[in-house]
Backbone as numpy.savetxt, mean C-alpha at the origin, in Angstrom:
# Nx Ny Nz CAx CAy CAz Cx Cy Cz
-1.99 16.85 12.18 -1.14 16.39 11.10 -0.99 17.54 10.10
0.30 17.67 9.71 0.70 19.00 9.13 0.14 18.58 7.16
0.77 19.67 6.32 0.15 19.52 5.10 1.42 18.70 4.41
2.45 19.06 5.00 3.95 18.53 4.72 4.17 17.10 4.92
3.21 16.85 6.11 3.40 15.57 6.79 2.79 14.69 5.63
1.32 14.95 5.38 0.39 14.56 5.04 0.93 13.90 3.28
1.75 14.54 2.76 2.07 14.81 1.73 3.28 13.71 1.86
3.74 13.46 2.23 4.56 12.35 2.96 4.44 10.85 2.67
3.63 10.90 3.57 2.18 9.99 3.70 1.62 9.59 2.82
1.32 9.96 1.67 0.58 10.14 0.20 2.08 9.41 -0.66
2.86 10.24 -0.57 4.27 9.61 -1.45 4.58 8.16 -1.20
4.71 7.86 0.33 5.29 6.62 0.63 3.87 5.59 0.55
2.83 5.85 0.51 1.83 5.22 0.25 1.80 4.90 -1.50
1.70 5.20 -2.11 1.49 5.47 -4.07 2.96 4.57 -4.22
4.13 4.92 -3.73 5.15 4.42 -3.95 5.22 2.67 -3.68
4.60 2.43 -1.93 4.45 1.03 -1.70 3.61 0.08 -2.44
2.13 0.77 -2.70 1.32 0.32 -3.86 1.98 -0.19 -4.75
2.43 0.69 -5.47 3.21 0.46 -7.11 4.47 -0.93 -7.08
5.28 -0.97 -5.91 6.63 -1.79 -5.36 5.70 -3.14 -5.34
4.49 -2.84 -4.66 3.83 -4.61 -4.06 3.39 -4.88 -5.41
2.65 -4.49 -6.59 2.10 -4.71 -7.93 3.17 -4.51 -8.79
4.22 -4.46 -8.42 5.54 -4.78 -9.21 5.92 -5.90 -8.65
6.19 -6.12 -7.51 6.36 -7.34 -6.89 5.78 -8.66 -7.42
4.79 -8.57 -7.47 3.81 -9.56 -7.59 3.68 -9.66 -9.12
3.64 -9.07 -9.78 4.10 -8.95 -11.39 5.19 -9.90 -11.55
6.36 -9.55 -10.78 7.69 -10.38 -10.99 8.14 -11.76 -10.47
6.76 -12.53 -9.44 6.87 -13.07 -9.02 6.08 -13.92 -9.83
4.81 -13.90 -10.62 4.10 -14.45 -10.55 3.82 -14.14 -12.46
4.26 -13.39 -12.69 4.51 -12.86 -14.27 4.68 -13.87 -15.41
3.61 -14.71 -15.83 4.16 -15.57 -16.87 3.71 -17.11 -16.62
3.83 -17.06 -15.40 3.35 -18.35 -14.42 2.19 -18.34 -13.98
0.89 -17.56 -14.24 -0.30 -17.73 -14.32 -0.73 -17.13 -15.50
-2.08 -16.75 -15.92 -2.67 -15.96 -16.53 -2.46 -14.58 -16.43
-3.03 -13.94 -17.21 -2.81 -12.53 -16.85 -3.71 -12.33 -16.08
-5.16 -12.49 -16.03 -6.44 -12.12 -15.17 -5.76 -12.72 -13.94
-5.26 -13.51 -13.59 -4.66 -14.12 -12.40 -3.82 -13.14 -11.58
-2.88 -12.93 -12.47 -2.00 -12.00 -12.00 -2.51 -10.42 -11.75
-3.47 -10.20 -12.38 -4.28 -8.73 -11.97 -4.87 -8.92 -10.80
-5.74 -10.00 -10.44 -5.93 -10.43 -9.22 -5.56 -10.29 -8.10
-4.04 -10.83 -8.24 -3.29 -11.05 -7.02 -3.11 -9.80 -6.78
-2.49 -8.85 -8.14 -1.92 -7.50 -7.41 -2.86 -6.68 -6.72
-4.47 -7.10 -7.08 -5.41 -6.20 -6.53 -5.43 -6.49 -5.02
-5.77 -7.96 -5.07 -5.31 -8.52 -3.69 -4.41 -8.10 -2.53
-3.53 -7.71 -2.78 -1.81 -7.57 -2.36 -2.35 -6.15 -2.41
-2.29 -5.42 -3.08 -2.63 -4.10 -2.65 -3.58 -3.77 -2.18
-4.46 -4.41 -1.65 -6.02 -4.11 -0.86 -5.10 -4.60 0.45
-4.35 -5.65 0.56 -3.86 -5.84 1.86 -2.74 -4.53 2.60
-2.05 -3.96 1.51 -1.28 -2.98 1.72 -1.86 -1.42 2.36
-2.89 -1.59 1.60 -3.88 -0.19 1.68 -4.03 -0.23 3.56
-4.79 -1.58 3.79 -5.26 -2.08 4.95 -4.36 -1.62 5.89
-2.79 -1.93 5.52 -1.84 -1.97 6.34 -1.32 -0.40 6.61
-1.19 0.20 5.44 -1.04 1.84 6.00 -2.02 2.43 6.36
-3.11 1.71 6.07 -4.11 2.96 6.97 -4.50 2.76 8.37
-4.16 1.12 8.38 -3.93 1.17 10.17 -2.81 1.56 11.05
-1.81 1.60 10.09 -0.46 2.54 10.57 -0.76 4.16 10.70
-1.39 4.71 9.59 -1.59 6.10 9.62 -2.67 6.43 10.94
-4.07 5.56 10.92 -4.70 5.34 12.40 -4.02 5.81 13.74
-3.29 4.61 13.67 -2.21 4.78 14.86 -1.37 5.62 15.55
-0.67 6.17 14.16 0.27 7.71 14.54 -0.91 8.64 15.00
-2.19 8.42 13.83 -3.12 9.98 14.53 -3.62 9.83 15.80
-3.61 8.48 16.32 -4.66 7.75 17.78 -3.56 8.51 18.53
-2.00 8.16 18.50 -1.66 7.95 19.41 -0.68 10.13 19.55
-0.68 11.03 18.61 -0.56 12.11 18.60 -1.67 12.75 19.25
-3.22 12.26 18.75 -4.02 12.52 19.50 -3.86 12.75 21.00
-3.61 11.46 21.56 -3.19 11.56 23.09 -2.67 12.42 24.10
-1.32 13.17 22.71 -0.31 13.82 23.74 -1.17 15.01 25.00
């Protein structure tokens, strides 16, 4: 994995974070507590984290291979 790549990777990651805890801000903003709503976004972004790093896994498992 290149430094370019990697760097990539880092952007679209920080970027999806921020979109899902905006998300969830706008969904849920007003209509619970605030501790509630910090919650969820931690939530939601622990699930996100989960989700690109088993995507990032994958590309390296499967480059690995070639």
């Amino acid at each position: 994995m290149s430094l370019r790549e990697l760097a990539v990777y880092l952007v679209v990651a920080m970027s999806s974070l921020f979109l899902t805890a905006y998300t969830v801000h706008m969904l849920v903003g007003g209509l619970v507590s605030p501790d509630t709503e910090y919650t969820l976004m931690g939530v939601m972004c622990l699930v996100v984290v989960g989700v690109i790093g088993f995507m990032a896994h994958d590309v390296y498992r499967r480059r690995k291979g070639r």
